[in-house]
CHARMM internal coordinates of N, CA and C (Angstrom, degrees):
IC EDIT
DIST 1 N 1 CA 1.4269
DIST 1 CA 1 C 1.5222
ANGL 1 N 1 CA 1 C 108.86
DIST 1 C 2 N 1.2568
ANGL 1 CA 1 C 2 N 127.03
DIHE 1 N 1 CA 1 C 2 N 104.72
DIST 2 N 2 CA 1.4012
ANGL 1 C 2 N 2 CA 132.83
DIHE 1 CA 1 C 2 N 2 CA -179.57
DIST 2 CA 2 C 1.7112
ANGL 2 N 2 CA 2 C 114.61
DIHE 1 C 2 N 2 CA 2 C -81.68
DIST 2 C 3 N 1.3192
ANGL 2 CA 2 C 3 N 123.11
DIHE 2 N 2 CA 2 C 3 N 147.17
DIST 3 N 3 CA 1.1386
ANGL 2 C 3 N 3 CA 113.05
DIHE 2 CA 2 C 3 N 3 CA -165.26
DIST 3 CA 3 C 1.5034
ANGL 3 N 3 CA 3 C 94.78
DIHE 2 C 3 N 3 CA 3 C -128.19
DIST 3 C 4 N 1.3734
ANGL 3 CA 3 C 4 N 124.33
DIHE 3 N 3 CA 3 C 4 N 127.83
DIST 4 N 4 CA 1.2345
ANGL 3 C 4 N 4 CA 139.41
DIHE 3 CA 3 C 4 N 4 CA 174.21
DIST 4 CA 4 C 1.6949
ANGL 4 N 4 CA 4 C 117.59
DIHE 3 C 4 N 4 CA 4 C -46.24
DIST 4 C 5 N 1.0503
ANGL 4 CA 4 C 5 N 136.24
DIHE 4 N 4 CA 4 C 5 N 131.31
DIST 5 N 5 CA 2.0076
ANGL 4 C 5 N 5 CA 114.26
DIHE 4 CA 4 C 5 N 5 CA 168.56
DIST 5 CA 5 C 1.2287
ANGL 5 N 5 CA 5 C 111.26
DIHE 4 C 5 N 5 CA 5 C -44.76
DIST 5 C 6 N 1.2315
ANGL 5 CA 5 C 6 N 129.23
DIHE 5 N 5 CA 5 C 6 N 155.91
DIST 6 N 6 CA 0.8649
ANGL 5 C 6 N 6 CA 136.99
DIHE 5 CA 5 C 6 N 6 CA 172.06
DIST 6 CA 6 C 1.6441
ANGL 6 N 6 CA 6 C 142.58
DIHE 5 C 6 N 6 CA 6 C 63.56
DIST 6 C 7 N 1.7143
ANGL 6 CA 6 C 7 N 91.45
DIHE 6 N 6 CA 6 C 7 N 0.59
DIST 7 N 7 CA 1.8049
ANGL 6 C 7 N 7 CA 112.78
DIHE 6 CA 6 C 7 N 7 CA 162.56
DIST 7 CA 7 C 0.9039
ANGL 7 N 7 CA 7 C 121.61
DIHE 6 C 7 N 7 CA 7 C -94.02
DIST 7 C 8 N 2.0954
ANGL 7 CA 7 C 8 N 115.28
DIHE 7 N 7 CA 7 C 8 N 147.38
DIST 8 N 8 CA 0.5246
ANGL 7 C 8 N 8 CA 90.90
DIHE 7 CA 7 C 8 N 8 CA -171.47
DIST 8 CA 8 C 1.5688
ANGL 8 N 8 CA 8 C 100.11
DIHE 7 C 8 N 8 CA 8 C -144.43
DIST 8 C 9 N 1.2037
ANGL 8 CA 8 C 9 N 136.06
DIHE 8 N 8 CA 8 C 9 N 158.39
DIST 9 N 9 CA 1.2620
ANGL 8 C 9 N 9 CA 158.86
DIHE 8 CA 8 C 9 N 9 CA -132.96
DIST 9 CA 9 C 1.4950
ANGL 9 N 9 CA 9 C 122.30
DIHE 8 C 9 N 9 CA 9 C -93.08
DIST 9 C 10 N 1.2495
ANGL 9 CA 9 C 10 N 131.60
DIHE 9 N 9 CA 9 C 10 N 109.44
DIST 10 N 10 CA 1.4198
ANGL 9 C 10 N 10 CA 119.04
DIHE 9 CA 9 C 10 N 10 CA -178.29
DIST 10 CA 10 C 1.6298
ANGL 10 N 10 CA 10 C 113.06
DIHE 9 C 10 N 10 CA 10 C -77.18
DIST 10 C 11 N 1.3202
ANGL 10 CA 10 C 11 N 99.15
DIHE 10 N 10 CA 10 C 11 N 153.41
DIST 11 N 11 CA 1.5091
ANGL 10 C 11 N 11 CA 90.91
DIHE 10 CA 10 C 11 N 11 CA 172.28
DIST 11 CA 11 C 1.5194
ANGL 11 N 11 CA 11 C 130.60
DIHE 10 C 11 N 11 CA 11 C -55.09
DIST 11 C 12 N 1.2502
ANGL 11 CA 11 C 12 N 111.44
DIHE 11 N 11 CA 11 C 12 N -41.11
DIST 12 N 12 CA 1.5925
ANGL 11 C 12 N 12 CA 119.62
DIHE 11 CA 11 C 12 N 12 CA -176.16
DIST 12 CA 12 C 1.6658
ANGL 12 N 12 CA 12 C 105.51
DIHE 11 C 12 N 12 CA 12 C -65.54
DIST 12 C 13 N 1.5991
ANGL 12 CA 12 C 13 N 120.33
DIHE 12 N 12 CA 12 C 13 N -26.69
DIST 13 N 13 CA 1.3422
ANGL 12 C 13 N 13 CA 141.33
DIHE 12 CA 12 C 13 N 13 CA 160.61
DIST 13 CA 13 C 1.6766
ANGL 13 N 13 CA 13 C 104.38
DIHE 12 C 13 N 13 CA 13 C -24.94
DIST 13 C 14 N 1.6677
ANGL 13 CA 13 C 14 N 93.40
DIHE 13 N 13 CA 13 C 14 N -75.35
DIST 14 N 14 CA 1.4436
ANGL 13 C 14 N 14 CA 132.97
DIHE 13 CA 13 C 14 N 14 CA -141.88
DIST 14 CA 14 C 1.8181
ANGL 14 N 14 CA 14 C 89.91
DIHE 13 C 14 N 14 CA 14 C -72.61
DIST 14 C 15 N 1.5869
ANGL 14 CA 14 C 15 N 101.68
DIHE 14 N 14 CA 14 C 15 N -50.31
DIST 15 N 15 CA 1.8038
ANGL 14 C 15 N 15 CA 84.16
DIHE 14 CA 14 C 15 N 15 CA 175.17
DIST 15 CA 15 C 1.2267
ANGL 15 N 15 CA 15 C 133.55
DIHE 14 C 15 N 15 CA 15 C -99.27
DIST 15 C 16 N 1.7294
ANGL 15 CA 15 C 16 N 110.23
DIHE 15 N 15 CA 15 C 16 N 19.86
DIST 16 N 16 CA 1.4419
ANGL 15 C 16 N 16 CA 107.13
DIHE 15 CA 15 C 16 N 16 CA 153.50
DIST 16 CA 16 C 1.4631
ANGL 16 N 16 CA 16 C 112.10
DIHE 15 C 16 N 16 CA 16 C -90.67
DIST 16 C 17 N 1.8368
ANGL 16 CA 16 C 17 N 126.30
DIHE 16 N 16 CA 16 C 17 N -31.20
DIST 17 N 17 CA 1.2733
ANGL 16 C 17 N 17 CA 106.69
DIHE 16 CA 16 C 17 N 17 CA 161.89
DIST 17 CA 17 C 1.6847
ANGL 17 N 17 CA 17 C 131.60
DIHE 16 C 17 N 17 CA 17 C -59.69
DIST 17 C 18 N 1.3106
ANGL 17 CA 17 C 18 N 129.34
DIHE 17 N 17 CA 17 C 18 N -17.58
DIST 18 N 18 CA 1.1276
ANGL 17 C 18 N 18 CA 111.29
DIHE 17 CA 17 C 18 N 18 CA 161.81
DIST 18 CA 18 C 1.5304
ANGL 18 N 18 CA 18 C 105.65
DIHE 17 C 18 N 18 CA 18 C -134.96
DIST 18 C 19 N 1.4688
ANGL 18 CA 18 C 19 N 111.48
DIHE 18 N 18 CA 18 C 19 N 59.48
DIST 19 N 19 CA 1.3250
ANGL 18 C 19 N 19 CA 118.80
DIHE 18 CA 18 C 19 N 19 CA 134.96
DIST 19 CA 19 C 1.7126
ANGL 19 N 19 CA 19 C 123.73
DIHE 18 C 19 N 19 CA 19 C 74.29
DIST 19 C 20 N 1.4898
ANGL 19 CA 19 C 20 N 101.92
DIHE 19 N 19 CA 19 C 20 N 21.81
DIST 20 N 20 CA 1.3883
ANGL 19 C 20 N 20 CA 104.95
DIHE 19 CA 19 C 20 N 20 CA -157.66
DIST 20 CA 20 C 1.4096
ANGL 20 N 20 CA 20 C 133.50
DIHE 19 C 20 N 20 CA 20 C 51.59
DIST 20 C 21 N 0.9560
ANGL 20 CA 20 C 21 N 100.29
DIHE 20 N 20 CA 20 C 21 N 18.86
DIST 21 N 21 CA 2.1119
ANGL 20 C 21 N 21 CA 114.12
DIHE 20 CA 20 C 21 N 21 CA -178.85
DIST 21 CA 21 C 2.0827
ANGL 21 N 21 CA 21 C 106.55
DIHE 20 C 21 N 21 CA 21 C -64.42
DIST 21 C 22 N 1.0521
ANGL 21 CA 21 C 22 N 114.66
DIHE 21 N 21 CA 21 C 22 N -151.06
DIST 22 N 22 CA 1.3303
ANGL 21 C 22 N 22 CA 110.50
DIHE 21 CA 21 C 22 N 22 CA 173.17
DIST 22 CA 22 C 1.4245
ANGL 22 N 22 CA 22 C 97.84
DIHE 21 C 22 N 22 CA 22 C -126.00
DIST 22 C 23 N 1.4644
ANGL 22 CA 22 C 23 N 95.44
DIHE 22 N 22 CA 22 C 23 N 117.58
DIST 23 N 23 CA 1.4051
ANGL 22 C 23 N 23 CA 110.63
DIHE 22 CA 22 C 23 N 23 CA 171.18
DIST 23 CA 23 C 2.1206
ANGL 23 N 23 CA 23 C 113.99
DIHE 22 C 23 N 23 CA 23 C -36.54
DIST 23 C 24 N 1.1089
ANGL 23 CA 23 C 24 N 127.80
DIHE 23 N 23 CA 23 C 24 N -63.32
DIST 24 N 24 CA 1.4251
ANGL 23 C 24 N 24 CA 105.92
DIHE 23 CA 23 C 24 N 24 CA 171.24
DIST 24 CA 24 C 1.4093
ANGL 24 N 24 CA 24 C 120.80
DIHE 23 C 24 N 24 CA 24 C -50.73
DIST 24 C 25 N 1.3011
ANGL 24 CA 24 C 25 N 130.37
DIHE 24 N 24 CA 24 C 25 N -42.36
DIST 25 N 25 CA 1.3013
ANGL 24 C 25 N 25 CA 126.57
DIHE 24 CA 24 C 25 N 25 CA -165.52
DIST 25 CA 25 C 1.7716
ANGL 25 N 25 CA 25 C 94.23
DIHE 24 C 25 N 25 CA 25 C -79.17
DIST 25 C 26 N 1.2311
ANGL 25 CA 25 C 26 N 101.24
DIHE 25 N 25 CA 25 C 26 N -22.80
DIST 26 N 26 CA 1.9825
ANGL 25 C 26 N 26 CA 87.39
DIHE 25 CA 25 C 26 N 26 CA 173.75
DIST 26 CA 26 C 1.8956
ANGL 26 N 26 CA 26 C 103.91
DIHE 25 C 26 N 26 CA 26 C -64.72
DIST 26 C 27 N 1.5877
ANGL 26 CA 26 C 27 N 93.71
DIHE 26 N 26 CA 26 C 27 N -46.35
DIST 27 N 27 CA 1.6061
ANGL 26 C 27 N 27 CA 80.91
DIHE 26 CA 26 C 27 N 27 CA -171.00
DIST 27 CA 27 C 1.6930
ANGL 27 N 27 CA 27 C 125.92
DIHE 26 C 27 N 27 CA 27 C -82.02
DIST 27 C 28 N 1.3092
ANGL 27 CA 27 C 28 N 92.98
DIHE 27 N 27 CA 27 C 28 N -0.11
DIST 28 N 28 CA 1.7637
ANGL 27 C 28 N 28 CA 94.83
DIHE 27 CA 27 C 28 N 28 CA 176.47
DIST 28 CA 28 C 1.4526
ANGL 28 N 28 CA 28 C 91.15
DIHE 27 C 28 N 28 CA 28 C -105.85
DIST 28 C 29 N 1.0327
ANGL 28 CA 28 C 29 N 139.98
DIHE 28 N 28 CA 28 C 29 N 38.14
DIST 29 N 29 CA 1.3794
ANGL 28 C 29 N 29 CA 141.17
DIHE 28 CA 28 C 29 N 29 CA 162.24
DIST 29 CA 29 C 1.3521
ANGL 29 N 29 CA 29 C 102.91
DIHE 28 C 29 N 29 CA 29 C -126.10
DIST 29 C 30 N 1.5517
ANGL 29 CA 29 C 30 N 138.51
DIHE 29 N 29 CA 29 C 30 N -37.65
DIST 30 N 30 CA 1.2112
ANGL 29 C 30 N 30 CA 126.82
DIHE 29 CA 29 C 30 N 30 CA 172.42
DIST 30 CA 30 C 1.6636
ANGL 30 N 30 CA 30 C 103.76
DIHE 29 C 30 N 30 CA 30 C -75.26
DIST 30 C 31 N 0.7789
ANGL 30 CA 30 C 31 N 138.80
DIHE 30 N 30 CA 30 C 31 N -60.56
DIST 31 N 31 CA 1.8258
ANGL 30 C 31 N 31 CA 143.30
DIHE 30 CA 30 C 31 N 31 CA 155.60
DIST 31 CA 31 C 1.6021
ANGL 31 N 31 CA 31 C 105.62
DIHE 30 C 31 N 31 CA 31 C 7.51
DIST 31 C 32 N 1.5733
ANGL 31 CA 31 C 32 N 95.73
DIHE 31 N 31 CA 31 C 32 N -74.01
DIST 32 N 32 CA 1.6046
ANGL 31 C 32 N 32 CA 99.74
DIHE 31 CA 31 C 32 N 32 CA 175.56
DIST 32 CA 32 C 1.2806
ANGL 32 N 32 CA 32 C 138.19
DIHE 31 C 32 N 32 CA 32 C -69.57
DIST 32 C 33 N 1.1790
ANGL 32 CA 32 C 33 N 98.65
DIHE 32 N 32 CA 32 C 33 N -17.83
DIST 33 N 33 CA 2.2230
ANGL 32 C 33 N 33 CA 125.29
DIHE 32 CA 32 C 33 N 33 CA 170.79
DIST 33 CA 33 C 1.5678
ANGL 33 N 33 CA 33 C 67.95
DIHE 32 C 33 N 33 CA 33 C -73.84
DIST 33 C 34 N 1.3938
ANGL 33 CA 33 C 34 N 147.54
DIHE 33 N 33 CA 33 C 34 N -77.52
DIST 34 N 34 CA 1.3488
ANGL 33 C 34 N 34 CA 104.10
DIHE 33 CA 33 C 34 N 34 CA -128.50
DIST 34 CA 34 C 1.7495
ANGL 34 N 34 CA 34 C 114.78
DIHE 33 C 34 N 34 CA 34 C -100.05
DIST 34 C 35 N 1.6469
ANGL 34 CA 34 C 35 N 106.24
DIHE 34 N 34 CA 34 C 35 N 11.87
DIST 35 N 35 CA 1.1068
ANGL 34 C 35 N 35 CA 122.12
DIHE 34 CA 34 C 35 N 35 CA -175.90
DIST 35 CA 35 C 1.5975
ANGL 35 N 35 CA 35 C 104.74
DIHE 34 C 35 N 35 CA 35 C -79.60
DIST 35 C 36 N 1.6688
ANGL 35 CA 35 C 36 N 112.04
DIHE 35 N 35 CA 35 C 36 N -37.26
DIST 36 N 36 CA 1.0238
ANGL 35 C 36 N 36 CA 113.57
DIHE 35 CA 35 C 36 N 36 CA 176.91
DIST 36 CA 36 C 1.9595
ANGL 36 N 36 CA 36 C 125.63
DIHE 35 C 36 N 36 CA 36 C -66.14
DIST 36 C 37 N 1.6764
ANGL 36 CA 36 C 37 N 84.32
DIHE 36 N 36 CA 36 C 37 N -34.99
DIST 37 N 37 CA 1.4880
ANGL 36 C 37 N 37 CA 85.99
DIHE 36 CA 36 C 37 N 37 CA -167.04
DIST 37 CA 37 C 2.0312
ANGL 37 N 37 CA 37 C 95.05
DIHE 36 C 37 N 37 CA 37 C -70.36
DIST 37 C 38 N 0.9325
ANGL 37 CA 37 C 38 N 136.14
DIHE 37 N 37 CA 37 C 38 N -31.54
DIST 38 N 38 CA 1.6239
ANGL 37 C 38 N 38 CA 142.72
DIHE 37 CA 37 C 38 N 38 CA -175.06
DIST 38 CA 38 C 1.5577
ANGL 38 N 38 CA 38 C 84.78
DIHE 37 C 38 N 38 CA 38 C -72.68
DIST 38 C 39 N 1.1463
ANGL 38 CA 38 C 39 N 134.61
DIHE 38 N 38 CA 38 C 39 N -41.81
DIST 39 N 39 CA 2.0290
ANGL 38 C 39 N 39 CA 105.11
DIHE 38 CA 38 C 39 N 39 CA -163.42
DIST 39 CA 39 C 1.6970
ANGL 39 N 39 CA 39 C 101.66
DIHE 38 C 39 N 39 CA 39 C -74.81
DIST 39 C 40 N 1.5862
ANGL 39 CA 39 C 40 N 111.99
DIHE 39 N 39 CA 39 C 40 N -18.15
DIST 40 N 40 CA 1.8017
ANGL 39 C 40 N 40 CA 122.75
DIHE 39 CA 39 C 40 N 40 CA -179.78
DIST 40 CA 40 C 1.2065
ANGL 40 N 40 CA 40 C 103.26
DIHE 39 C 40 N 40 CA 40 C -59.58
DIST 40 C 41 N 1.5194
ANGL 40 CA 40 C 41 N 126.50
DIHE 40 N 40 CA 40 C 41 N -26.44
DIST 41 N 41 CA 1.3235
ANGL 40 C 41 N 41 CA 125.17
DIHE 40 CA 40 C 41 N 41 CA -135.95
DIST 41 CA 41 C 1.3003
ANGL 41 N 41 CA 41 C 95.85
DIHE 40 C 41 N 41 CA 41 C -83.18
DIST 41 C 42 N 1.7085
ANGL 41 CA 41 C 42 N 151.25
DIHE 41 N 41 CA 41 C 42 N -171.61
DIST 42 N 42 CA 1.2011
ANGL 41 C 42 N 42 CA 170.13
DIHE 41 CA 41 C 42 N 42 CA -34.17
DIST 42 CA 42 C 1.2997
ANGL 42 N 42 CA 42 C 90.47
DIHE 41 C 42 N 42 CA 42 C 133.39
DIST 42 C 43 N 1.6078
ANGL 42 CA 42 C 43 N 122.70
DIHE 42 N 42 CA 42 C 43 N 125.67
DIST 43 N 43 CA 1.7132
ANGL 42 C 43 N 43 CA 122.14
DIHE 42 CA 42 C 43 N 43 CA 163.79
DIST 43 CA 43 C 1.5571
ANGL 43 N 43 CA 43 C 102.53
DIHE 42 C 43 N 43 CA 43 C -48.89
DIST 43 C 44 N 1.0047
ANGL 43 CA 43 C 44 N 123.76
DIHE 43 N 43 CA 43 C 44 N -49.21
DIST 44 N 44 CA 1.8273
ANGL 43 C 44 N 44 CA 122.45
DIHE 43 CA 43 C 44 N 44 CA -167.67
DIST 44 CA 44 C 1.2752
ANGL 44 N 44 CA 44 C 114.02
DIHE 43 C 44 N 44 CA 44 C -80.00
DIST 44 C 45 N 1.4207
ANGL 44 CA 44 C 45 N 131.18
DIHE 44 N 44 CA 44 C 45 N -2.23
DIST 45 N 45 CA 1.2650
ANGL 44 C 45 N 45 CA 117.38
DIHE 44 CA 44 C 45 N 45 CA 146.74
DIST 45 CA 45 C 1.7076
ANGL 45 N 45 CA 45 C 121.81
DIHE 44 C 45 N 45 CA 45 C -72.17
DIST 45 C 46 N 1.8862
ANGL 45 CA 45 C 46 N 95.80
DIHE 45 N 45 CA 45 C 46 N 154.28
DIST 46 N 46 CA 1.6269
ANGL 45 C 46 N 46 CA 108.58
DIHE 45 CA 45 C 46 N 46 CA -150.25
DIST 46 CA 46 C 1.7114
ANGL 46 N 46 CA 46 C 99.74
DIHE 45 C 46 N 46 CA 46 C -65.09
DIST 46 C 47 N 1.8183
ANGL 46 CA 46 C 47 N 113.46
DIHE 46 N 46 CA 46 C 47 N -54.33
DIST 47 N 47 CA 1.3967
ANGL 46 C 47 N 47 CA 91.56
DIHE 46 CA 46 C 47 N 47 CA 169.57
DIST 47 CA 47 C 1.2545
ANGL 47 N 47 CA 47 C 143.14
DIHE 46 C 47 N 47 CA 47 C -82.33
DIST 47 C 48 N 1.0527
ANGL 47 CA 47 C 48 N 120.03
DIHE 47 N 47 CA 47 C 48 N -4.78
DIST 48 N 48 CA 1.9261
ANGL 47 C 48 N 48 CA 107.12
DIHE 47 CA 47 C 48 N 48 CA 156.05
DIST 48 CA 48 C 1.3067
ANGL 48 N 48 CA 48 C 112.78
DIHE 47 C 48 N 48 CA 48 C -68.96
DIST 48 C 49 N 1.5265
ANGL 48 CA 48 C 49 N 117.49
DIHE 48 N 48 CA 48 C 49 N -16.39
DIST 49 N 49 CA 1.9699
ANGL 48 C 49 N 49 CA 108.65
DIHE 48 CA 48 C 49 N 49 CA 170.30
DIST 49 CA 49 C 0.9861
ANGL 49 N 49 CA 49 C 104.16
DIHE 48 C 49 N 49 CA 49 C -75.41
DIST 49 C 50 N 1.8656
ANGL 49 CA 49 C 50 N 141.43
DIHE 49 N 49 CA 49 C 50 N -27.95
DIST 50 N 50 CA 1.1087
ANGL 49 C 50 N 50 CA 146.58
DIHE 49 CA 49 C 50 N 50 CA -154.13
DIST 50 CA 50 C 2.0002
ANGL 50 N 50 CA 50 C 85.32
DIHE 49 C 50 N 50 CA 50 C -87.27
DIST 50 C 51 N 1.0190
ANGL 50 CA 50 C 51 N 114.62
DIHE 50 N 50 CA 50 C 51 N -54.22
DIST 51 N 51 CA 1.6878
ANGL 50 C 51 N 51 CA 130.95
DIHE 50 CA 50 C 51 N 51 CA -159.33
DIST 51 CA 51 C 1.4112
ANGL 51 N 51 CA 51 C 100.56
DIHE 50 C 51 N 51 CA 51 C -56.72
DIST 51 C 52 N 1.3447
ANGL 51 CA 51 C 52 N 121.57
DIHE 51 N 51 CA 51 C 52 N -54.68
DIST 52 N 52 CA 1.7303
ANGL 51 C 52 N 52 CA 139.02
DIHE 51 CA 51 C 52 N 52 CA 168.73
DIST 52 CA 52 C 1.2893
ANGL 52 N 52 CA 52 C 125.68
DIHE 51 C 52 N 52 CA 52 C -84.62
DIST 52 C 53 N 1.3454
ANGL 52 CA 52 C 53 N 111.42
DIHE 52 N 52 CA 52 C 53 N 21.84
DIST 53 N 53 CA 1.9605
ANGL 52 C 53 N 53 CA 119.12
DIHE 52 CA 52 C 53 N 53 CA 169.82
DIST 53 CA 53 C 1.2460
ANGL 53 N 53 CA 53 C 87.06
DIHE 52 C 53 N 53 CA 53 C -91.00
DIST 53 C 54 N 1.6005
ANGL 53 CA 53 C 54 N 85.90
DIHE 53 N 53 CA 53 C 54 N 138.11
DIST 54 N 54 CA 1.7989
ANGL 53 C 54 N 54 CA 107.33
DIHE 53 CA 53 C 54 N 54 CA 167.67
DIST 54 CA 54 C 2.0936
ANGL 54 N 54 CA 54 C 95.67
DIHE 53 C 54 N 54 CA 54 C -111.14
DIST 54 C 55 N 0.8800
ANGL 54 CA 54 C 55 N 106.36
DIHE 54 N 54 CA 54 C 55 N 133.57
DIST 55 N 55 CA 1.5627
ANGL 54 C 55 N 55 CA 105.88
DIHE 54 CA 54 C 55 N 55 CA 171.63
DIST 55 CA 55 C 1.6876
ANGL 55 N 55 CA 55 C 101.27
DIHE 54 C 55 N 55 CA 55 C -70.00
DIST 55 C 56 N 1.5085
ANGL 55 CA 55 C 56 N 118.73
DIHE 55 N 55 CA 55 C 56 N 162.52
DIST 56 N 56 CA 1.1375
ANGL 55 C 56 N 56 CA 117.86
DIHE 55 CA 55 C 56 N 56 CA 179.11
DIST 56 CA 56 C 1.8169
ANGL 56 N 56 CA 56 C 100.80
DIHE 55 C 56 N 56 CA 56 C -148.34
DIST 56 C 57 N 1.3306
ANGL 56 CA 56 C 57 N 91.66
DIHE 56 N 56 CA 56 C 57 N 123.16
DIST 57 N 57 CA 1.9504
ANGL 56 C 57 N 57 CA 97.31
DIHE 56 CA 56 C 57 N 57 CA 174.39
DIST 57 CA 57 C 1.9032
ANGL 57 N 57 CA 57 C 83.93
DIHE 56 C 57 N 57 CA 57 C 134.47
DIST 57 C 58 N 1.5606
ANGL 57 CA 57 C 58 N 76.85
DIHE 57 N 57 CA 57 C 58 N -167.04
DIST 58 N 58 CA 1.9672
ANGL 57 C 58 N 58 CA 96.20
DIHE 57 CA 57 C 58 N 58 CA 168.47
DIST 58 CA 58 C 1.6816
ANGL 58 N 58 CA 58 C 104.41
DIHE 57 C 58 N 58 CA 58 C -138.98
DIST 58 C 59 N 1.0124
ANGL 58 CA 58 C 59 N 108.08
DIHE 58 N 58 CA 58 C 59 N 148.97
DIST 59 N 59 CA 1.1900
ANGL 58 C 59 N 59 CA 112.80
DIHE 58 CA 58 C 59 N 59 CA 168.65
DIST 59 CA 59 C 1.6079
ANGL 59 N 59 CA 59 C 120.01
DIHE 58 C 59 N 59 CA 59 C -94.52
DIST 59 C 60 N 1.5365
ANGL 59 CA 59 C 60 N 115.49
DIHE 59 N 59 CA 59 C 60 N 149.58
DIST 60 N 60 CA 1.5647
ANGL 59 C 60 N 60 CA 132.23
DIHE 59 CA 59 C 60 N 60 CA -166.68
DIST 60 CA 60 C 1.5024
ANGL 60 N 60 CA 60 C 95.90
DIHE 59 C 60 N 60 CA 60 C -36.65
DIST 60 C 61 N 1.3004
ANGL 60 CA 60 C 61 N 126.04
DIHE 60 N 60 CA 60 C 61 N 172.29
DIST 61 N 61 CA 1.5393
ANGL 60 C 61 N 61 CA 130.35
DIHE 60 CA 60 C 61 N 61 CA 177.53
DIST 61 CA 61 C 1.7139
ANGL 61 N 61 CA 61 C 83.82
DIHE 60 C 61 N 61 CA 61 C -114.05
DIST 61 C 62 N 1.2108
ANGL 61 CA 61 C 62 N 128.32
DIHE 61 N 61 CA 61 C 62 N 156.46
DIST 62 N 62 CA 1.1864
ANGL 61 C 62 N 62 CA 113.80
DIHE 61 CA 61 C 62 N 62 CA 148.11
DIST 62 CA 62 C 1.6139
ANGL 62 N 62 CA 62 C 110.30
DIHE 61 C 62 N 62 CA 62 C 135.50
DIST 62 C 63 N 1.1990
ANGL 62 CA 62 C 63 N 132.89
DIHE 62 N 62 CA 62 C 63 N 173.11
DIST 63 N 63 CA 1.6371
ANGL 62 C 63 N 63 CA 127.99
DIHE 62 CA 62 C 63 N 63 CA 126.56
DIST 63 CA 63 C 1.4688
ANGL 63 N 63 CA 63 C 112.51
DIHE 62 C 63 N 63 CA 63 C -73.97
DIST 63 C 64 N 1.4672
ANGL 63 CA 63 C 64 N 104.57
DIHE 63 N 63 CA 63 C 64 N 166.66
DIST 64 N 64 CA 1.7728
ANGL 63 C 64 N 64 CA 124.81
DIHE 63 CA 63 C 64 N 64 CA -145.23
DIST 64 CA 64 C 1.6096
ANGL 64 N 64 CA 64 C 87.81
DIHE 63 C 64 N 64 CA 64 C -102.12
DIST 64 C 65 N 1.4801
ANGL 64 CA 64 C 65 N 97.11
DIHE 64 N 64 CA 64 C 65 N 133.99
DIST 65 N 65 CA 1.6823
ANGL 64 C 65 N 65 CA 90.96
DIHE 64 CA 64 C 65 N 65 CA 173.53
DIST 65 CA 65 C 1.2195
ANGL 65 N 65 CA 65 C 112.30
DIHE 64 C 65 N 65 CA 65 C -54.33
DIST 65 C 66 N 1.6732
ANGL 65 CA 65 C 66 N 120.15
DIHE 65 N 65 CA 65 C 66 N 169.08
DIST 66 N 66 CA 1.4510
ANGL 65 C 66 N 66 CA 134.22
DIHE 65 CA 65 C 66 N 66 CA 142.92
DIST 66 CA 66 C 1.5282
ANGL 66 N 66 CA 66 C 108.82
DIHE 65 C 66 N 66 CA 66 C -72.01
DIST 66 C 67 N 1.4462
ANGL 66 CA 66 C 67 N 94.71
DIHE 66 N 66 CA 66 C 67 N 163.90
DIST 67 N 67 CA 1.4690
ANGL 66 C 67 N 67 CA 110.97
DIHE 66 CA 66 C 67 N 67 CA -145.03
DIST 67 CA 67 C 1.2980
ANGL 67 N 67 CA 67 C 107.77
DIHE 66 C 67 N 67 CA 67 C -156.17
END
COOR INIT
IC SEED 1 N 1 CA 1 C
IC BUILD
């Protein structure tokens, strides 16, 4: 079921597409469907580089000067 931008969904909609289940366990179940399909992916695709960046340095301690 594809969803247009900017539509938007009735509830009675929302729990025949996923079935009366529990709404979190629907979405930490789609999360991991899509965690899996990104670790399949190709090193040179952008999000598994995004998924396997390690940041490097530290950041300032503090609030940000004025300016």
């Amino acid at each position: 079921m594809k969803m247009d931008p900017g539509e938007f969904r009735m509830n009675h909609k929302l729990n025949k597409l996923i079935e009366n289940a529990d709404i979190v366990r629907f979405i930490k179940s789609s999360r991991i469907a899509w965690l899996c399909h990104v670790m399949q992916m190709d090193d040179r695709r952008t999000p598994k580089k995004i998924l396997e960046w390690k940041p490097v340095g530290m950041r300032i301690r503090g609030r940000p000067r004025k300016r």
